[in-house]
C-alpha positions as CSV (number, residue, x, y, z in Angstrom):
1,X,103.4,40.1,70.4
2,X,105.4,42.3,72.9
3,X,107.6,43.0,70.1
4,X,105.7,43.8,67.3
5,X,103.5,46.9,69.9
6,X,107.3,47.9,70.4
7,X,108.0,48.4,67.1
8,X,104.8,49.6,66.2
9,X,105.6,52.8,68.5
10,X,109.1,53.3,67.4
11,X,107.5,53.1,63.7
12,X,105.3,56.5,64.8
13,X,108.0,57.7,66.5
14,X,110.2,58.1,63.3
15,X,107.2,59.0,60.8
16,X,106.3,61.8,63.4
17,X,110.1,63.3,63.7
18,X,110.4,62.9,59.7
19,X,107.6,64.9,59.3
20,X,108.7,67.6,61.8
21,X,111.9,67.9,60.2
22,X,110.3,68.2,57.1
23,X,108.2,70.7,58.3
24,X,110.8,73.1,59.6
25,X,113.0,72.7,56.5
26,X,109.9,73.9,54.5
27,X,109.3,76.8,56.9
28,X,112.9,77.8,57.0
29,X,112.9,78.2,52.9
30,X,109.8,80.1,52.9
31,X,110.3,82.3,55.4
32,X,114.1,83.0,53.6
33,X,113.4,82.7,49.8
34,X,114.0,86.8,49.2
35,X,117.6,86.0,50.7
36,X,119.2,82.7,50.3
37,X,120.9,81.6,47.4
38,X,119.5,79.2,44.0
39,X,122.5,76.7,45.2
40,X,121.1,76.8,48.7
41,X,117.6,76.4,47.7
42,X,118.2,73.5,45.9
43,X,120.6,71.6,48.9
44,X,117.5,72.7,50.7
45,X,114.7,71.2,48.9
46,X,116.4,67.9,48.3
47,X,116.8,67.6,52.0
48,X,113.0,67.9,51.9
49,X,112.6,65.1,49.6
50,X,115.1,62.6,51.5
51,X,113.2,63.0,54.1
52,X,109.7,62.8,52.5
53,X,111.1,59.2,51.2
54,X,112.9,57.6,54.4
55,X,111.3,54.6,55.1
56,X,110.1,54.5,58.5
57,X,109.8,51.1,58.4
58,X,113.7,50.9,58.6
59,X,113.9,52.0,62.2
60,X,118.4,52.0,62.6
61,X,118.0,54.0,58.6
62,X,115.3,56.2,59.9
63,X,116.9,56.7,63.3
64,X,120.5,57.9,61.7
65,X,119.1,60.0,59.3
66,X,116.8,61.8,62.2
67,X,120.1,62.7,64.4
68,X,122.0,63.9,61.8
69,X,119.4,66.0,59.6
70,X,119.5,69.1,61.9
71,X,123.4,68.8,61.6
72,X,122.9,68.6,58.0
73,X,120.5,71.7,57.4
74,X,123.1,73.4,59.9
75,X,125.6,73.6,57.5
76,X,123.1,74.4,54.3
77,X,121.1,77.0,55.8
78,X,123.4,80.1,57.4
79,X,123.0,81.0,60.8
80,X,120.9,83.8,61.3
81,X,121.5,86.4,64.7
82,X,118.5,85.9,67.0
83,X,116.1,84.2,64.9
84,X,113.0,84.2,67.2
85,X,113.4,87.6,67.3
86,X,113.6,87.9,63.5
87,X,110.3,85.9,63.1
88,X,108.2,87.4,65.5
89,X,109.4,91.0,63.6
90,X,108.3,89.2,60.0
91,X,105.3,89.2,61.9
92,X,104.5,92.5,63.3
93,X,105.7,94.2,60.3
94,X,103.1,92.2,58.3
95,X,100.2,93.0,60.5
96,X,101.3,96.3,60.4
97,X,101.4,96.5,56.6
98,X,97.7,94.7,56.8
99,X,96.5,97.2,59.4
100,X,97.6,100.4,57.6
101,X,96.3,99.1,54.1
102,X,93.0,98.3,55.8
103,X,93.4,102.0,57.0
104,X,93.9,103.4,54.0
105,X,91.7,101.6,52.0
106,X,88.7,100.6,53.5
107,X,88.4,101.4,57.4
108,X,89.6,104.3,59.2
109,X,88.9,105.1,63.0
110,X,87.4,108.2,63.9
111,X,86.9,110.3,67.1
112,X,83.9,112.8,67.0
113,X,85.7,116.0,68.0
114,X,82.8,118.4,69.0
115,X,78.7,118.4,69.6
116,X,77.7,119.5,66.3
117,X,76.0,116.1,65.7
118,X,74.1,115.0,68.6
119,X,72.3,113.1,69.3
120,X,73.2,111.3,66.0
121,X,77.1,110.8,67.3
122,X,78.8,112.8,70.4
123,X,82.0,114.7,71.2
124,X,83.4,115.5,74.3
125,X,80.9,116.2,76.2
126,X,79.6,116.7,79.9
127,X,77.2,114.1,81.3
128,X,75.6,114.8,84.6
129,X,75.0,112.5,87.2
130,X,71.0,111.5,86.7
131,X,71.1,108.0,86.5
132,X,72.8,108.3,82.7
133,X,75.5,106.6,84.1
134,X,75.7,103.4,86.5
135,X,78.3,103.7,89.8
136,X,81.5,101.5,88.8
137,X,85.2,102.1,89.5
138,X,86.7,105.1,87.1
139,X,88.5,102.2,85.5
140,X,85.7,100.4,83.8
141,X,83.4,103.6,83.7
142,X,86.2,104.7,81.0
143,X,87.0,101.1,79.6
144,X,83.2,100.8,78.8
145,X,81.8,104.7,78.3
146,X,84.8,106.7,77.8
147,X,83.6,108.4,81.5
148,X,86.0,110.1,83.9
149,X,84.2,111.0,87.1
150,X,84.0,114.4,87.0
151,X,83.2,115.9,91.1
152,X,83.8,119.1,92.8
153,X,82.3,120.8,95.8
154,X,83.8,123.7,96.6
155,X,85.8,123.0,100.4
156,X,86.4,126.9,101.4
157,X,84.8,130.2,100.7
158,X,87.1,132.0,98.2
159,X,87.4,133.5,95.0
160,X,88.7,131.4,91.5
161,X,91.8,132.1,90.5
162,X,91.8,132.3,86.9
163,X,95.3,132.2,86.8
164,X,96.1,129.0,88.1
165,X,93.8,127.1,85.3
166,X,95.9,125.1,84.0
167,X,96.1,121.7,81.8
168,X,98.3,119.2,82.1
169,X,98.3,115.7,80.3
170,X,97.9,112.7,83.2
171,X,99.5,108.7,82.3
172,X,100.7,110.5,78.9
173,X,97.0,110.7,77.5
174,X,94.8,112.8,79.4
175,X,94.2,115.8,79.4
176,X,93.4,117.1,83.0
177,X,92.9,120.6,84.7
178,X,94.1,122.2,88.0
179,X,93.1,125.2,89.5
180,X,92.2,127.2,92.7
181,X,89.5,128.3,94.6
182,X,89.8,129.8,97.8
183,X,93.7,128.9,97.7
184,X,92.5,125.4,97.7
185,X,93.4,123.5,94.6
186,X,91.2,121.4,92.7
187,X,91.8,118.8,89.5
188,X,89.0,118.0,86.9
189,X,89.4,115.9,83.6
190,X,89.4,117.8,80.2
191,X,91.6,120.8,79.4
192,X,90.7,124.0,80.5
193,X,88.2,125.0,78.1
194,X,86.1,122.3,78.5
195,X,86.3,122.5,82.7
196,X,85.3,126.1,82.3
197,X,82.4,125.1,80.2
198,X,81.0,122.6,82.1
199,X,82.0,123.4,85.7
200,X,81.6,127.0,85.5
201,X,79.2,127.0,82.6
202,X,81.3,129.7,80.8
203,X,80.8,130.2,76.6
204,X,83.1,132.7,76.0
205,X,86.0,134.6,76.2
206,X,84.0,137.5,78.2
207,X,82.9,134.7,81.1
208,X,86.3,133.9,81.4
209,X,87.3,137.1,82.6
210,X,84.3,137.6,84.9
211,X,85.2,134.5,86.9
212,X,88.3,135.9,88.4
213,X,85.5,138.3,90.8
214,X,83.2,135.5,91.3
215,X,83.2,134.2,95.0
216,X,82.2,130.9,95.6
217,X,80.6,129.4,99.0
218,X,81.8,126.4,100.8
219,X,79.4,123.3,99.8
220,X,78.6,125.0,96.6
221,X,78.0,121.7,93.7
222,X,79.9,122.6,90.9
223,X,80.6,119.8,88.4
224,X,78.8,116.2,89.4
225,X,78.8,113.9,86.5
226,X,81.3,112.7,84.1
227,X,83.1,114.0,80.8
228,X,83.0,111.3,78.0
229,X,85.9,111.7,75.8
230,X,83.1,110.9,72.7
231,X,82.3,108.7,70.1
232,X,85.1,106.6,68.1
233,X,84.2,105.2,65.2
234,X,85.1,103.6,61.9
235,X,84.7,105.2,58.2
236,X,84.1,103.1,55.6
237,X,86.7,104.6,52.8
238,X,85.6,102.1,50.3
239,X,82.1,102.8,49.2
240,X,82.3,106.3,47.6
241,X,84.9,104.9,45.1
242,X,82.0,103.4,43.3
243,X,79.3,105.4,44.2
244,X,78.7,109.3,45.1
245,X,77.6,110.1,48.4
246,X,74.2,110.2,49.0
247,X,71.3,112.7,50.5
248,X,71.1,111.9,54.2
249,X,74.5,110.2,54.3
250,X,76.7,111.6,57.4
251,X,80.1,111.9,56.2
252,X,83.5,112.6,57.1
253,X,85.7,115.0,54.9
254,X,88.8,117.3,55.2
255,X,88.9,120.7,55.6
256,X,91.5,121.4,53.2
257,X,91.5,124.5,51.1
258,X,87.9,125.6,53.0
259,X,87.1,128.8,55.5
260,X,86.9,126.1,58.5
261,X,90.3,124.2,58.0
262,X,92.9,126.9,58.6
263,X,96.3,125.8,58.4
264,X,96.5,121.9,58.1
265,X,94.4,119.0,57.4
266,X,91.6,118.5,59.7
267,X,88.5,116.2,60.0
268,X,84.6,117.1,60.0
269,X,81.6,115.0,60.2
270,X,78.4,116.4,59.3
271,X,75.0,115.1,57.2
272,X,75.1,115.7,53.7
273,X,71.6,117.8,52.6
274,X,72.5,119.1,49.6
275,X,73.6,118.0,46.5
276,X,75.2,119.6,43.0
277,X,72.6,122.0,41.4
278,X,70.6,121.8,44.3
279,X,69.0,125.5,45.8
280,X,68.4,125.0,49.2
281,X,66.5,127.0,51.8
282,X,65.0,126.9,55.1
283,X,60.9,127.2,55.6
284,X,59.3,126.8,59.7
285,X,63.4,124.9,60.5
286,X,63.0,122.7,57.5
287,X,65.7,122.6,55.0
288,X,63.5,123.0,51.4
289,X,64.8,121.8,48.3
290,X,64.7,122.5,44.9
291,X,66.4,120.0,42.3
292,X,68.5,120.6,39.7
293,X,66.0,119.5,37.1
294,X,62.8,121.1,39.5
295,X,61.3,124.5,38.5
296,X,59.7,123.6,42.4
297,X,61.2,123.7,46.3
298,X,60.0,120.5,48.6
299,X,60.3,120.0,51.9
300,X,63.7,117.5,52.2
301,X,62.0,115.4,54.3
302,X,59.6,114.5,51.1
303,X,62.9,112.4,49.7
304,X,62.3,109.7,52.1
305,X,66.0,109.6,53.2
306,X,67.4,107.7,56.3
307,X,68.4,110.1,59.2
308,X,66.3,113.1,58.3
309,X,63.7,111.8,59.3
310,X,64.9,111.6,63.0
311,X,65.9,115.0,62.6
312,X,62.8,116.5,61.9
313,X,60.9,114.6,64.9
314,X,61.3,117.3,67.5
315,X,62.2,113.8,70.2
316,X,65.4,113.0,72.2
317,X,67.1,116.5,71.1
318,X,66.6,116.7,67.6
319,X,65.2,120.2,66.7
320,X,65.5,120.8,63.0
321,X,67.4,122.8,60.8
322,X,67.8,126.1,61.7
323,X,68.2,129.3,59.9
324,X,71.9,130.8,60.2
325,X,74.3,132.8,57.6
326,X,73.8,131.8,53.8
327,X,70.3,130.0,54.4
328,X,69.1,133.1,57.6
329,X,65.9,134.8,56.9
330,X,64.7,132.8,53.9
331,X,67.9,133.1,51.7
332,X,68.3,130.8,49.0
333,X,71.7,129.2,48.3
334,X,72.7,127.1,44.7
335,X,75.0,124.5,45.4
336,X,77.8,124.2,42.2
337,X,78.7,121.0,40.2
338,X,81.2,118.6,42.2
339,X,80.0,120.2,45.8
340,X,77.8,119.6,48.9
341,X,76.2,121.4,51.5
342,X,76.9,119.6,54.4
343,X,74.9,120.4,58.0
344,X,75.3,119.2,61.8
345,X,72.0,117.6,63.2
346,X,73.1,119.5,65.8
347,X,72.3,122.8,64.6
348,X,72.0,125.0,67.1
349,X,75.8,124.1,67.9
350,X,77.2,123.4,64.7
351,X,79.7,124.9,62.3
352,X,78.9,123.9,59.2
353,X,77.8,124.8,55.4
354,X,75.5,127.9,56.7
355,X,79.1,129.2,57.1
356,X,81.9,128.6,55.9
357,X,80.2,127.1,52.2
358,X,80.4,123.7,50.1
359,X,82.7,120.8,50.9
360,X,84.5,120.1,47.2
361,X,83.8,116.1,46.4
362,X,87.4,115.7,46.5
363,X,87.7,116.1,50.3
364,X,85.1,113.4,51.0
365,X,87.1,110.4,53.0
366,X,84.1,108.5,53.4
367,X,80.9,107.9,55.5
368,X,80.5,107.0,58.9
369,X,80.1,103.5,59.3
370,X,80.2,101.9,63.0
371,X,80.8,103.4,66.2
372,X,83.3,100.5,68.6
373,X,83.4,102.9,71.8
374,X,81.4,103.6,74.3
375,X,79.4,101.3,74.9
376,X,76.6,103.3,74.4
377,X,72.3,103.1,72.8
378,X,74.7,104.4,69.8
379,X,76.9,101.7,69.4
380,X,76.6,99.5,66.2
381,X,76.0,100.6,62.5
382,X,76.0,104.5,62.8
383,X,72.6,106.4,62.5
384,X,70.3,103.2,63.2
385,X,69.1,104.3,66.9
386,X,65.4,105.6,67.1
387,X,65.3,109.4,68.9
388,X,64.6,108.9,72.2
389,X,60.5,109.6,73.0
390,X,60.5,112.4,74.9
391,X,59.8,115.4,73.6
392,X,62.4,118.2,72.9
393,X,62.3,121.6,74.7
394,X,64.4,124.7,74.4
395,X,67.9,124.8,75.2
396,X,67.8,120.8,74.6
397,X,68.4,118.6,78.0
398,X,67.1,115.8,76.7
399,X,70.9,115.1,74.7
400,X,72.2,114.9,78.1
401,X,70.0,111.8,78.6
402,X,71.7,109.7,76.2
């Protein structure tokens, strides 16, 4: 009885090293069928099938043919120069290849560069310290919100010196400013323009200047908050080659060959509001619309379109449309065939149709499908979160609650 368990495991032993050797033969002709040779191939693959039918059973047969097998494949299959290495590069290079078609066929990620689109999506942007954000170490504050703590109290009475602003890029990322008051020096995250905006609340070029006489007290609050680096999301690439986009869709497009893109190829995001043949104007900050086959103008908000909506509620920061450049003063504007007026929700802060014109169908990428970071009430499917219920007033605080 002894015996025959004794055998029984020797048995295993040999049908479980047969079927590893047949394994790694197998592996070593797939992963090398562009480059080995027909003659090799075949010594190969009837290796594979001597081992596919030795016995087992015949433990000395079995146990001969197991020692000398990797001696045999040795001499069919030539040595390759750090083979693990070589593998693990097959491997990369075909995630790689996955990754960038995925890219360039169906997702792309995205990083909301500027305001023009709050509260829907946000850029960069300043977030004061009002219980927006909880208290956790800088590290998971950026990990989960894209937050760097953003501090200052002035330490000495003194002036700014506007000529020691100056950016510099921190752990190869980012972007970080130093500068002096008082001859002390300080350090806040962002480049210079955004420090000035939110730290020293300057908006232009002429606020710049005026800083270099302003004198500043010790114990004077100056920036407490954070600046989130913004939104990142992913744009579906895929949909708009079988179907056009859509009223009320927020999209992403290139600013090729229009007034906004200057040299290069950039990225905007904005909602689409108008569509070919469309006239659009602007009636009590409503955008009005009159179809290509209408003799009449209707509010937009009559089409029933997702987003707009939200818009129009006057809650959370959302204030309408506003009347600026082509639509100002009750100015009518026909859109032309293969082109659409695209606006920010953001209005009040937003570059957009109302000035520089129509976005050509051809530099659509796609529409804004799902934002992955921050952590935020916006992340998930883009433009599903209700407006926050609070009531929007002028100048529009209620953005910073979000």
């Amino acid at each position: 009885m002894f015996d025959g368990i004794k055998r029984y495991f020797k048995v295993r032993k040999n049908r479980k090293s047969l079927k590893e050797i047949e394994y790694h033969l197998e592996h070593i002709l797939h992963m090398n069928d562009d480059i080995l040779a027909d003659s090799v191939k075949r010594e190969g693959k009837a290796l594979i099938e001597e081992t596919r039918l030795m016995d087992s059973g015949k433990i000395e047969d079995s146990l001969k043919f197991i020692e000398k097998a990797p001696l045999r494949a040795a001499k069919i299959f030539p040595k390759t120069n750090f083979p693990v290495l070589r593998e693990y590069a097959d491997i990369i290079a075909v995630a790689f290849s996955v990754a960038f078609g995925i890219r360039a066929l169906y997702l792309q990620p995205f990083k909301i560069p500027t305001s023009s689109m709050q509260p829907t999506l946000f850029g960069i942007h300043y977030v004061r310290d009002e219980n927006t954000l909880p208290h956790l170490p800088s590290g998971l504050n950026y990990s989960l919100f894209s937050a760097q703590r953003a501090d200052l109290t002035v330490k000495r009475d003194g002036y700014f010196d506007i000529g020691s602003a100056q950016t510099y890029t921190h752990m190869f990322f980012f972007d970080r400013t130093r500068f002096k008051i008082g001859g002390l020096g300080y350090d806040l995250p962002g480049d210079r323009d955004q420090v000035l905006k939110y730290c020293f609340k300057v908006r232009n070029l002429k606020d710049f200047a005026r800083l270099d006489n302003t004198e500043f007290k010790e114990g004077d609050v100056l920036s407490n908050g954070w600046l989130s680096l913004g939104d990142h999301l992913f744009v579906d690439r895929y949909t708009y080659h079988f179907r056009d986009p859509r009223r009320g869709d927020v999209v992403v497009f290139i600013t090729e060959n229009l007034p906004c893109g200057g040299p290069g190829k950039f990225f905007y995001i904005k909602r689409l509001i108008g569509m070919p043949g469309d006239t659009l104007k602007i009636v009590d900050g409503e955008v009005n619309v009159k179809e290509k086959s209408s003799d009449k103008f209707v509010p937009i908000t009559d089409f029933n379109v997702k987003g707009l909506d939200k818009v129009y509620s006057w809650k959370g920061g959302y204030h309408g449309h506003l009347p600026e450049e082509c639509l100002a003063n009750g100015a009518e504007v026909e859109i032309p065939r293969d082109s659409y007026f695209m606006m920010g929700d953001n209005s009040a802060n937003s570059s957009d149709s109302r000035y520089w014109g129509f976005v050509p169908r051809r530099n659509i990428v796609g529409n804004a499908l799902f934002v992955f970071w921050p952590f935020s009430r916006r992340w998930g499917l883009v433009d599903t979160v209700e407006p926050l219920d609070v009531e929007t007033t002028e100048g529009f605080p209620q953005m910073e609650l979000q």
